[in-house]
C-alpha positions as CSV (number, residue, x, y, z in Angstrom):
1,X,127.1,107.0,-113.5
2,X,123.8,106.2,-112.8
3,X,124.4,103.8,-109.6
4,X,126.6,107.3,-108.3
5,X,123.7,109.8,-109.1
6,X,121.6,107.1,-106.8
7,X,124.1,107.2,-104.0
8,X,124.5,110.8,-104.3
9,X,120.5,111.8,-104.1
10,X,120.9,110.0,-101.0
11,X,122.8,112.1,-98.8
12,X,122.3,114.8,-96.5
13,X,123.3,118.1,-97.5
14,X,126.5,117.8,-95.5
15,X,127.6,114.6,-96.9
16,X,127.1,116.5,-100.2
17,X,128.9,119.4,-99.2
18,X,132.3,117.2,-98.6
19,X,131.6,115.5,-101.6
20,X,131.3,118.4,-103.7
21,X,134.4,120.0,-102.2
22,X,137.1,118.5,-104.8
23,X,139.2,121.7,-105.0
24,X,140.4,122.8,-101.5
25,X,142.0,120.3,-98.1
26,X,138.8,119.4,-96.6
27,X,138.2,118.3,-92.8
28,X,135.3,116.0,-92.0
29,X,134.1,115.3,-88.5
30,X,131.9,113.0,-88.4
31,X,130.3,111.1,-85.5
32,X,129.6,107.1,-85.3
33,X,127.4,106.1,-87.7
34,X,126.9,109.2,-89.8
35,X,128.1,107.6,-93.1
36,X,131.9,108.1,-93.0
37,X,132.8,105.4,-95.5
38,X,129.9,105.8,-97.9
39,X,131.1,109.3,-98.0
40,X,134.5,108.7,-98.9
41,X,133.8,106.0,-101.6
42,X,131.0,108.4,-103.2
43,X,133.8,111.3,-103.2
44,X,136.4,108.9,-104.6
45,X,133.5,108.5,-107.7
46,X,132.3,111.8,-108.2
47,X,136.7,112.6,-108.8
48,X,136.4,109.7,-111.0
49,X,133.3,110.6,-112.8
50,X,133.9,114.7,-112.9
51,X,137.2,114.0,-114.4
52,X,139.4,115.4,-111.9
53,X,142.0,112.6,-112.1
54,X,142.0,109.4,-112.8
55,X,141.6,106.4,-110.7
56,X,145.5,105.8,-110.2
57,X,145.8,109.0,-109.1
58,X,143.3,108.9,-106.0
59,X,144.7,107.4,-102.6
60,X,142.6,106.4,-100.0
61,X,144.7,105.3,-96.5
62,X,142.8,103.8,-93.8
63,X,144.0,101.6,-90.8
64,X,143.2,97.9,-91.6
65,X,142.7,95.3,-94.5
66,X,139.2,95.0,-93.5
67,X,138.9,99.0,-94.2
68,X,140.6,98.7,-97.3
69,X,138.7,95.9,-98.8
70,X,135.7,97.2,-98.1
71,X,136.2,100.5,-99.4
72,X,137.6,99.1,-102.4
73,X,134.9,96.8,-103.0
74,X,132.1,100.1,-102.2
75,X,133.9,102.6,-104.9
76,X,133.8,99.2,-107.6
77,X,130.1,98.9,-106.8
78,X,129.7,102.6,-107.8
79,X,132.5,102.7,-111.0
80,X,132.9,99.5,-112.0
81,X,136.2,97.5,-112.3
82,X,138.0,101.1,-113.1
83,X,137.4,101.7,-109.4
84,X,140.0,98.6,-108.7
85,X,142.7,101.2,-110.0
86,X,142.1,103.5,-107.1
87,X,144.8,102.9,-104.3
88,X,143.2,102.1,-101.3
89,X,145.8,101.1,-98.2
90,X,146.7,100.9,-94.7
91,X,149.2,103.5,-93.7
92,X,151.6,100.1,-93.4
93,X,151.2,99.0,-96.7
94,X,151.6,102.5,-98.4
95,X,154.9,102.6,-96.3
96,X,155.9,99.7,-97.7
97,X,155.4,100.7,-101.4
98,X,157.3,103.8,-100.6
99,X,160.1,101.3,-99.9
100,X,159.8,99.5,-102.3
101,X,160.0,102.7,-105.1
102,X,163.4,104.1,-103.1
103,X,166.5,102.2,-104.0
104,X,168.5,102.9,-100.7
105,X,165.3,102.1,-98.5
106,X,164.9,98.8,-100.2
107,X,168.5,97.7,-100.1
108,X,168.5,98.8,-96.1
109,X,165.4,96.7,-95.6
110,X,166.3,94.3,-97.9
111,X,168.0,91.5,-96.4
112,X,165.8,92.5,-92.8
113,X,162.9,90.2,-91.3
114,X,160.6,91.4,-89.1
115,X,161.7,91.1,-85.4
116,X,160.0,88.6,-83.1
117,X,158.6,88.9,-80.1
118,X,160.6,86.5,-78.3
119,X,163.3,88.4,-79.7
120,X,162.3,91.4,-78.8
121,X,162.2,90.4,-75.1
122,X,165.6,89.3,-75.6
123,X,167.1,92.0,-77.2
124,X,165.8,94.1,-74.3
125,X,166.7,91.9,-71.4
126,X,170.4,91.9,-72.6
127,X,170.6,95.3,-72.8
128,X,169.2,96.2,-69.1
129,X,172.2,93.5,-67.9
130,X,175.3,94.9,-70.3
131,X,174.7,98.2,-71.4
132,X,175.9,101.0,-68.7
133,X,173.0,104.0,-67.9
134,X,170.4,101.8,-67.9
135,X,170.4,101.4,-63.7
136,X,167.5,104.2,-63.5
137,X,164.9,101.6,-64.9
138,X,166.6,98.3,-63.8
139,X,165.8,98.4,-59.9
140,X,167.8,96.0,-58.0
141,X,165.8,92.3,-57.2
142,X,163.4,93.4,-60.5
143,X,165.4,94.2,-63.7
144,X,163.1,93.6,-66.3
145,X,160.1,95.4,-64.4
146,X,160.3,98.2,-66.5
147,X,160.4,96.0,-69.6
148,X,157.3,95.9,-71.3
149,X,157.2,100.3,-69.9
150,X,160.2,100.7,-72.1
151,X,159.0,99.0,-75.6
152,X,155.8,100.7,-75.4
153,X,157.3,104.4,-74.8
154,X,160.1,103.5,-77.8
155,X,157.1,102.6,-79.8
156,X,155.6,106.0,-78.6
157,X,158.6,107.6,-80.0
158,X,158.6,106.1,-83.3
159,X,154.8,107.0,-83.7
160,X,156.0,110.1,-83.3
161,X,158.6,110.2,-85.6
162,X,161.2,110.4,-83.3
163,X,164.8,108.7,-83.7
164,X,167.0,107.9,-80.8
165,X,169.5,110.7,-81.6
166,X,166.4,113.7,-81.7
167,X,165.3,111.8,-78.2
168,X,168.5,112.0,-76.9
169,X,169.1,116.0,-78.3
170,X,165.7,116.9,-77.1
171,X,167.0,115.7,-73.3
172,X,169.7,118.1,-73.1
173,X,167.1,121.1,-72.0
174,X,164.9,118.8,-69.5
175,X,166.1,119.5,-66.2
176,X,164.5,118.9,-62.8
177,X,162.5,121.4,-61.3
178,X,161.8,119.9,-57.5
179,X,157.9,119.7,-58.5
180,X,156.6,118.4,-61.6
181,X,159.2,117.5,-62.9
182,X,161.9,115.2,-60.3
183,X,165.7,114.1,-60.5
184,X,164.5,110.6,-60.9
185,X,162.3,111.3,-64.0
186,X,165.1,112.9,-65.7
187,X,167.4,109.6,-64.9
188,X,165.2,107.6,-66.1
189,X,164.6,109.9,-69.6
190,X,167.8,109.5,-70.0
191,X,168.2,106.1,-69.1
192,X,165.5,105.5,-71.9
193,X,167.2,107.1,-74.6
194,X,170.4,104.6,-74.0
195,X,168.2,101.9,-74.5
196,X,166.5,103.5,-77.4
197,X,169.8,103.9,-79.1
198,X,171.2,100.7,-78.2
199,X,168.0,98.8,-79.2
200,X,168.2,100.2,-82.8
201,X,172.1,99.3,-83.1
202,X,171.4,95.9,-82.2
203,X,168.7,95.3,-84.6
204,X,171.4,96.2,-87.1
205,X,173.0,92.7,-86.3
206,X,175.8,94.4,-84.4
207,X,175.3,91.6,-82.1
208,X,175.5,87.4,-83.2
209,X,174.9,86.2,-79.8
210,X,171.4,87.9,-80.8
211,X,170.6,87.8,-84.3
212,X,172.0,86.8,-87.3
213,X,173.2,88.6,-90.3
214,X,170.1,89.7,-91.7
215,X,169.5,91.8,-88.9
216,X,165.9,93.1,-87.6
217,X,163.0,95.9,-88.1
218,X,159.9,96.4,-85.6
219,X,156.3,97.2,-87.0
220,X,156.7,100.8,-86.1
221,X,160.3,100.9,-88.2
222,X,158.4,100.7,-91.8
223,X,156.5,104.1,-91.5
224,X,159.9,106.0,-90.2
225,X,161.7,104.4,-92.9
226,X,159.4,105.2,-95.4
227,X,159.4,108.5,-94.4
228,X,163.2,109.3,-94.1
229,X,163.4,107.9,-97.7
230,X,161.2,110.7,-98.7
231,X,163.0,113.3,-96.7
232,X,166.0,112.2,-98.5
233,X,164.7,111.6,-101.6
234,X,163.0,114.9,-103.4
235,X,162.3,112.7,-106.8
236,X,160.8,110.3,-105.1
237,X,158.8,112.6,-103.0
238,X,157.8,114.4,-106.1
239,X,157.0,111.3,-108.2
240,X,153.9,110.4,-105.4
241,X,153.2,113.9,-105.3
242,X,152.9,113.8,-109.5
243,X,150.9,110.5,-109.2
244,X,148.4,111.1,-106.2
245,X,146.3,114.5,-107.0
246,X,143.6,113.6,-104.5
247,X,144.5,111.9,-101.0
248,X,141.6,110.9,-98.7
249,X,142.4,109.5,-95.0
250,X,139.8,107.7,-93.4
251,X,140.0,107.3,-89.3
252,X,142.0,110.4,-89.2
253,X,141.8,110.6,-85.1
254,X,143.6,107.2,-85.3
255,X,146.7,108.8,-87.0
256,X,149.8,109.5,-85.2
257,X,152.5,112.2,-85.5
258,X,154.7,110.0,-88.2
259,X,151.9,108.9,-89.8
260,X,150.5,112.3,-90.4
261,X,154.3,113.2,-91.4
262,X,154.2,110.6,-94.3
263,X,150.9,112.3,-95.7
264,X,152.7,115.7,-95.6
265,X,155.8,114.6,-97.6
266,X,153.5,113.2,-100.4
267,X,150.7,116.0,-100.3
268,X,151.5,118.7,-103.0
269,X,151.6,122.1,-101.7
270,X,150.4,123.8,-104.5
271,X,147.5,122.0,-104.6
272,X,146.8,119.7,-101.4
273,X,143.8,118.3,-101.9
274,X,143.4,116.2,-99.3
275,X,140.0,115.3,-97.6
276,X,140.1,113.5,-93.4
277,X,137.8,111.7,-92.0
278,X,137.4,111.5,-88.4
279,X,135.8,111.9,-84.7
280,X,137.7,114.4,-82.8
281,X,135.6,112.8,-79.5
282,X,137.2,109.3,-80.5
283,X,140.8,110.9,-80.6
284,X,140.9,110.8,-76.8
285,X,141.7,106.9,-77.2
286,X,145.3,107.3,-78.0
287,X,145.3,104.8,-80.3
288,X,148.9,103.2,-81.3
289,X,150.2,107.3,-80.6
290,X,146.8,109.0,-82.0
291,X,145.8,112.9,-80.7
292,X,143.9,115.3,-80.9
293,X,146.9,117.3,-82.2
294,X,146.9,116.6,-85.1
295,X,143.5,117.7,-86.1
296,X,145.0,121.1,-84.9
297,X,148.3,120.6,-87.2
298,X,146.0,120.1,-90.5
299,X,144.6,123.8,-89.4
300,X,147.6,125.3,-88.9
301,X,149.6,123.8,-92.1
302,X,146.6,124.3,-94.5
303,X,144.6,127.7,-93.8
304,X,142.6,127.3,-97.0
305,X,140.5,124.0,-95.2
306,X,137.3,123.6,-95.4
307,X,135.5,122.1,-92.2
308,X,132.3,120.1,-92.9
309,X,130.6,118.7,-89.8
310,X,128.3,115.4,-89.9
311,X,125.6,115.1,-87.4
312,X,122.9,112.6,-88.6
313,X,123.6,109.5,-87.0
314,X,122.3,106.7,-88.8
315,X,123.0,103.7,-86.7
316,X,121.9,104.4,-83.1
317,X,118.5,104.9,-81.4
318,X,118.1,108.1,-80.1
319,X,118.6,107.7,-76.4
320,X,122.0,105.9,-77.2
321,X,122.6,108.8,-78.7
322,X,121.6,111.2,-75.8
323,X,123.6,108.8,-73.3
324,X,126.9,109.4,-76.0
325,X,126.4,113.2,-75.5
326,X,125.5,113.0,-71.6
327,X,129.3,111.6,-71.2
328,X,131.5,113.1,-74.2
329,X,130.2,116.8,-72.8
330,X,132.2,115.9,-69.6
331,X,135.3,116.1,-71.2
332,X,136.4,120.1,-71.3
333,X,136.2,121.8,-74.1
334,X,140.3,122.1,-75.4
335,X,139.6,118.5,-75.8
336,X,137.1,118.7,-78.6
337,X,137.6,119.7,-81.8
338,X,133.6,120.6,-82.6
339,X,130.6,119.8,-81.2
340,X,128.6,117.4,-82.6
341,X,124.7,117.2,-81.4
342,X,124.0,113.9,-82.8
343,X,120.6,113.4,-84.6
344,X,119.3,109.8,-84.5
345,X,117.9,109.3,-87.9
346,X,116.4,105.9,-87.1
347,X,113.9,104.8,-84.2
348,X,113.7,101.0,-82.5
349,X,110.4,99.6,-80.9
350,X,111.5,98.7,-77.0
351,X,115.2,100.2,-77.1
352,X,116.0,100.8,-74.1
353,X,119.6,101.4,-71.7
354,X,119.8,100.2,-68.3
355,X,122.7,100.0,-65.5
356,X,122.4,97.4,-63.4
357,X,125.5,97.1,-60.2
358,X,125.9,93.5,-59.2
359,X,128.2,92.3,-55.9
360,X,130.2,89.4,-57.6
361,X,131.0,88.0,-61.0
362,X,129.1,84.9,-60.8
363,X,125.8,87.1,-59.9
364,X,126.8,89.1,-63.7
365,X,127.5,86.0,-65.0
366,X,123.7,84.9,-64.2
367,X,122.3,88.3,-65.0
368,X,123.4,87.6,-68.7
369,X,122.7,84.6,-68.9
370,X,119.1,84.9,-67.6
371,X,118.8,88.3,-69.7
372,X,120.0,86.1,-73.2
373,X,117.3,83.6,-72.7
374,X,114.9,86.4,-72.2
375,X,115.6,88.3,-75.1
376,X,116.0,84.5,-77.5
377,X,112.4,84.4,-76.1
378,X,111.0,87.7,-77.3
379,X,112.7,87.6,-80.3
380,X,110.9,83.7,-81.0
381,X,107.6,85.3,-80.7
382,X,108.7,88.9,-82.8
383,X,106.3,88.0,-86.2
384,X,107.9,91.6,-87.3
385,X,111.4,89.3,-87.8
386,X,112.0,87.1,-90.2
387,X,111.7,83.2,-89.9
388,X,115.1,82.7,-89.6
389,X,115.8,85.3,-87.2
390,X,113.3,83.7,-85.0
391,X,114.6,80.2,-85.6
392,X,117.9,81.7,-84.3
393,X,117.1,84.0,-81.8
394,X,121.2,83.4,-80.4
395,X,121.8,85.4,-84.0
396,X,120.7,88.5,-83.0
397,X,122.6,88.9,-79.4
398,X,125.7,90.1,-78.9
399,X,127.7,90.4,-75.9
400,X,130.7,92.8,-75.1
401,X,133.7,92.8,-72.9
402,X,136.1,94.7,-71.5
403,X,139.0,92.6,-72.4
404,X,139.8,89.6,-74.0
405,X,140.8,87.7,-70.7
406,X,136.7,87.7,-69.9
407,X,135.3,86.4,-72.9
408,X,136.4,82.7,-71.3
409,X,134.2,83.6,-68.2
410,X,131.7,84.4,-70.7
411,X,131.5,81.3,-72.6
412,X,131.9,79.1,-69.7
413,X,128.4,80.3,-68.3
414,X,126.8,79.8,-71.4
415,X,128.4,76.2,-72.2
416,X,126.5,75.2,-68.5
417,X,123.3,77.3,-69.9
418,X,123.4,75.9,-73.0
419,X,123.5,78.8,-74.7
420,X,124.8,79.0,-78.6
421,X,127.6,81.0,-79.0
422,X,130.3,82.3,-81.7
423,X,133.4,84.4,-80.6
424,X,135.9,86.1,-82.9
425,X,137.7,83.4,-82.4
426,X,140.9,84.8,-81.2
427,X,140.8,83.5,-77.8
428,X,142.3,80.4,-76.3
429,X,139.5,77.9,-75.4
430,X,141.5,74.8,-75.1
431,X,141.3,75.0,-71.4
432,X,137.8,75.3,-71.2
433,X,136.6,71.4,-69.6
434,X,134.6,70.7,-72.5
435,X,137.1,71.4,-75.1
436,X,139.8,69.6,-73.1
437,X,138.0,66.1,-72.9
438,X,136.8,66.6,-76.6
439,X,140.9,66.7,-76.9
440,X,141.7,64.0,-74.6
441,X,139.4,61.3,-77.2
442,X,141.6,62.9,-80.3
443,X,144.8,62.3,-78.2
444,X,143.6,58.5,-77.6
445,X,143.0,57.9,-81.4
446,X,146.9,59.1,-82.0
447,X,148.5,57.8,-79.0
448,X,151.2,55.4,-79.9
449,X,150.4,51.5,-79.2
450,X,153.9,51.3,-78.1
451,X,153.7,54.3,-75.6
452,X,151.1,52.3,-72.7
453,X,151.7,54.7,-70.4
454,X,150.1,57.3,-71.9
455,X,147.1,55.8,-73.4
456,X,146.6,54.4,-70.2
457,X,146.6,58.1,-68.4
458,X,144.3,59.7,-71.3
459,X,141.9,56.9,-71.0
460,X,141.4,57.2,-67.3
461,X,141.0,61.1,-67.6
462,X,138.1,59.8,-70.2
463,X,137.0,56.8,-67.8
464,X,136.3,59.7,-65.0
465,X,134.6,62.7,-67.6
466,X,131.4,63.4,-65.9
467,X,129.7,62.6,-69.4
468,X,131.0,58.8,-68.8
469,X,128.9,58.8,-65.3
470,X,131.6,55.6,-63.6
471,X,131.8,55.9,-61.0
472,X,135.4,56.3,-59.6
473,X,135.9,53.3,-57.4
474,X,134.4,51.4,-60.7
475,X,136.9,52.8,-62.6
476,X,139.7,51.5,-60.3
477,X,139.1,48.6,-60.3
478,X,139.0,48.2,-64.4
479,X,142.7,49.6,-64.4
480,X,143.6,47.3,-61.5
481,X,142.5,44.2,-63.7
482,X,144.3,45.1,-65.9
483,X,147.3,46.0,-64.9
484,X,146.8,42.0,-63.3
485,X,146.4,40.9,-66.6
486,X,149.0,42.9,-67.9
487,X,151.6,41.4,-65.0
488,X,152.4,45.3,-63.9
């Protein structure tokens, strides 16, 4: 109690406020780095501590592990080991529990494993050659163009909720009008929901030359089958209804129309305290299906809601800040929610922004490079740091890119720079010429003595490393001895 009373004298009056608010749906919008998770861990106390249900009863939904742990781990700093009875999951995971309570969910999923991708490509490619009323999206000289187009808009539709017969009923009324809306669109709609349909019957295993008996699900298949258990199902409904008196969603502009669904069929009308937490300006990502939609939706289904808006930010220098707002006010104003004027509650000595245009890649490639050593040196000579900061000036620099496929470009420059560096390790570096002759004196060590051939191909790629300095004609004429002496 008292660790909670510290966290709670803490926070702004609007943090409070949502806090506080443990008897009516509550919508927060909160900006970056205005203390969305503290708030939701503090609220998920004062329930505990107020006595408004127990710990079991509270469920907390975010949108990773990472999330989860770390909330869970926050609300057992606050409550103690008590807090480990609070249900914190991904909307995944709670899908799957909902399975696993609904006896004719489990036994359809039962014998199921989760589709590869390989397979997936498979599954698709044989129905673009032997299923008819696909032609619209399998062009002549290119039919598997439209491929990767077509998993990604079925994936759509299961974010939505949608199953391939509602798809198909919903096509009836879409007609071409000549102007937005063409003959060839329509075709192709239609085309779509033939593959749709025929996807999902395959993954039932209707198919050997595909899978075997056990059959397939996709990612997206758990939430809509969690979902249509508890359309199906009123006890069950009612029994997480019973259980779960307070719901909190965290990332809520990340949600997506089944997603939101699956909250709705657990949330007790009578009483549907349920408290989201989200960046309306963030909801313009689309992520995995996520709109803006659906902050509308939670308006419309519960009029009682309480809106609390959070505007201290608590992370960013101000003119960050003022750069945020400078773009996010471009976008028109159906597109926003609220409007948040964001407050930087923290100043940095010599923060500053800059744009700078450069003509090629190699001449951004020296601009960071040159900038990193820069900043390593200022931060060497910063007494206001701690020693080990300054020992490790690499430490305190981060670098960000667009997409993965550039990080590689990234780390070449600073491997010729010298430059420390750590990525999230998710890329492929194998390629990368250092990496690959660190590899080719492993392959030596476990080369077979009876394969020659190939320990005599990985030890001239060693022989002519630039790290060995032989010169190549030098190195010729080693092998030629002894391939004499070997009598090749």
């Amino acid at each position: 109690m008292e660790k909670f009373q510290g966290l709670y004298s803490r926070l702004n009056d609007r943090q409070k406020e949502a806090v506080d608010a443990l008897d009516c749906p509550v919508l927060v919008l909160a900006g970056p780095g205005t203390g969305k998770t503290q708030l939701l861990s503090v609220r998920a106390a004062n329930i505990i501590n107020s006595k408004k249900a127990s710990p079991e009863n509270i469920l907390i939904v975010t949108f990773t592990n990472a999330a989860a742990r770390e909330m869970r781990e926050r609300i057992v700093n606050i409550v103690g080991r008590k807090g480990y009875d609070v249900v914190v999951e991904t909307f995944h995971s709670f899908a799957n529990s909902v399975v696993l309570e609904s006896e004719g969910a489990l036994k359809y999923v039962k014998d199921k494993i989760e589709i590869g991708e390989v397979e997936k490509i498979r599954a698709f490619e044989y129905i673009m050659d032997n299923v008819k009323g696909v032609e619209p999206l399998r062009p002549f000289g290119s039919p598997y163009i439209h491929r990767s187009e077509i998993e990604k808009r079925i994936s759509e539709l299961k974010n939505e909720g949608i199953s391939p017969k509602e798809f198909k009923e919903s096509l009836k009324n879409v007609k071409a009008d000549g102007t937005i809306v063409e003959d060839k669109d329509v075709q192709r709609l239609h085309a779509l929901a033939v593959i749709y349909e025929e996807y999902e019957r395959l993954k039932e295993s209707e198919n050997k030359k595909l899978f075997d008996e056990r059959g397939r699900i996709d990612y997206d298949d758990m939430i809509i089958i969690a979902l249509s258990a508890l359309r199906q199902d009123k006890d069950l409904a009612d029994s997480f209804r019973k259980q779960f008196k307070y719901i909190m969603v965290d990332e809520y502009q990340d949600t997506n129309g089944a997603q939101l669904e699956l909250l709705f069929s657990i949330l007790d009308p009578a009483a549907p305290n349920i408290c989201c937490v989200g960046d309306d300006d963030q909801a313009i990502y689309r992520f995995q299906g996520a709109t803006l939609s659906n902050f509308r939706i939670l308006r419309e289904k519960l009029p009682k809601l309480k809106s609390v808006t959070l505007a201290e930010n608590y992370r960013s220098e101000g003119n960050i800040i003022e750069t945020a707002r400078r773009i996010i006010s471009l976008l028109p104003d159906k597109e926003r929610i609220a409007v948040k004027n964001l407050k930087a509650c923290r100043k940095y000595s010599g923060c500053d922004i800059r744009l700078v245009d450069f003509l090629t890649e190699e001449e951004e490639l020296a601009f960071i490079v040159a900038e990193i050593k820069r900043q390593a040196g200022i931060i060497r000579n910063d007494m206001s740091l701690s020693e080990e900061d300054r020992d490790k000036p690499f430490n305190n620099i981060a670098v960000l890119v667009r997409k993965r496929s550039q990080i590689l470009k990234v780390v070449k420059a600073f491997l010729l720079a010298g430059i420390p560096y750590a990525t999230d390790g998710d890329e492929d570096i194998r390629q990368e010429k250092r990496v690959r002759q660190m590899l080719d004196v492993v392959d030596l060590a476990g080369v077979s003595p009876d394969d020659p051939e190939s320990k005599s191909l990985i030890l001239y790629k060693m022989l002519t490393a630039d790290y060995i300095g032989a010169e190549l004609s030098d190195v010729l004429k080693i092998m030629d001895h002894v391939n004499k002496k070997r009598g090749v």
